[in-house]
C-alpha positions in Angstrom: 105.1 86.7 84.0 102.3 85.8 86.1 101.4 87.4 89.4 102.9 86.4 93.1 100.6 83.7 94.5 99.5 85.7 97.7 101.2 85.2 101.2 97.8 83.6 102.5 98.2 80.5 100.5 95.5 81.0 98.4 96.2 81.2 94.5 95.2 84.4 93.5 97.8 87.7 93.3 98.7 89.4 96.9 96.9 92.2 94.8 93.7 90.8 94.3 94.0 88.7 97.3 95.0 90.2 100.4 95.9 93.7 99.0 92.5 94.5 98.6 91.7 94.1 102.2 95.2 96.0 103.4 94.4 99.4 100.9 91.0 99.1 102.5 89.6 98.2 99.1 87.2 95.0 100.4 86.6 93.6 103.9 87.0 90.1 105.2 83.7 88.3 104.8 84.9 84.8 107.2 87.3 85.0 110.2 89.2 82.6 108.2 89.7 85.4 105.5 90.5 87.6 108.0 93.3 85.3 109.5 94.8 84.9 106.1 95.0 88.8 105.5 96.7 89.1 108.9 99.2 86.7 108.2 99.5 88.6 104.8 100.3 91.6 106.8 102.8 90.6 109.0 104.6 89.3 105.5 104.0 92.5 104.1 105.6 94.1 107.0 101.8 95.8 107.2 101.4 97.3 110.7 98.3 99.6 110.7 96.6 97.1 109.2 97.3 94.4 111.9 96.0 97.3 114.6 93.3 98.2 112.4 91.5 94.2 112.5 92.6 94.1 116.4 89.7 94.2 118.5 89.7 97.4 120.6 90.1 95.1 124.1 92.8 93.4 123.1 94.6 95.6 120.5 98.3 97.1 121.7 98.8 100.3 121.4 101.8 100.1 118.8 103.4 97.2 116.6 106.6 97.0 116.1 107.5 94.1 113.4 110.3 92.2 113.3 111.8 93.2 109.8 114.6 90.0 110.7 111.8 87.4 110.7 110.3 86.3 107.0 106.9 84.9 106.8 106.9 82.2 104.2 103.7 80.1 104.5 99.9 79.7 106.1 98.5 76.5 107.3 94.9 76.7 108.3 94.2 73.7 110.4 90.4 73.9 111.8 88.2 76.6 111.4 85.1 76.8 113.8 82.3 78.9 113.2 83.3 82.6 111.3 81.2 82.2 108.2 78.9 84.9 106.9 76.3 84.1 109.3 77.9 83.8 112.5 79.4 86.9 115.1 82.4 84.5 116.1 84.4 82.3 115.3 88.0 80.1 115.2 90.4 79.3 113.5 93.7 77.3 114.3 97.0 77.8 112.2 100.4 77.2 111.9 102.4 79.8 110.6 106.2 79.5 109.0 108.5 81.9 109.0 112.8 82.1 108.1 114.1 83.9 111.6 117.8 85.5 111.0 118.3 82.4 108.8 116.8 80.1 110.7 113.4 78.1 110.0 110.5 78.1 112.8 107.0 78.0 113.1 104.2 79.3 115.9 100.9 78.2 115.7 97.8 79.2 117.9 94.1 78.9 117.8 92.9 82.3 117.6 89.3 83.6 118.4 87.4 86.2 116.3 84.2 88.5 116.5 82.1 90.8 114.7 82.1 94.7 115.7 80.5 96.9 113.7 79.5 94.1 111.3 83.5 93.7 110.5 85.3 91.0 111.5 88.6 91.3 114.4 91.2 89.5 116.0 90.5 89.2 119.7 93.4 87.0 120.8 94.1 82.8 121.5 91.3 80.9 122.9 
């Protein structure tokens, strides 16, 4: 049987998709890769690395996920910005998820910036 298509959207395997970011194993090289590996997380009920690609400013202290709430798929509307050559960027998204049995969705348009030469979260625009 062939791999799980990852959580991101994207067709490769979680493993060889987004996995490789969460063990540490690769780092995201866009903001939009790095938006799609968050989302990952939150599906994967994966804290630490939510916290870990938070920037320091903006980044709670602890995470507590919702293990009630199911995310089921990624919509990348607009991306601005966040390539390989640029220190920041955006992307806007709408996010699905199955709540207690219920369907919903929350979008935002979330800003992104280099530190360290790794890209991080930094919060909505």
């Amino acid at each position: 049987m062939p791999p799980r298509s990852c959580f991101c959207g994207l067709p490769a395997s979680y493993q060889d998709c987004c996995g490789r970011l969460h063990r540490g194993e690769a780092a995201a090289t866009t903001a939009e890769q790095l938006m799609r590996s968050r989302f990952s997380a939150f599906a994967a009920d994966d804290a630490a690395y939510l916290l870990r690609t938070w920037h320091p400013s903006s980044r709670p202290t602890r995470l507590d996920l919702d293990k009630q709430v199911r995310w089921v798929r990624l919509e990348v509307l607009e991306t601005t910005g966040g390539s390989v050559i640029h220190t920041e960027g955006t992307v806007r998204f709408r996010a699905h998820y199955v709540d207690r049995g219920r369907p919903g969705e929350a979008g935002e348009h979330s800003r992104f910036v280099r530190v360290d030469g790794r890209w991080v979260y930094v919060g909505p625009v």
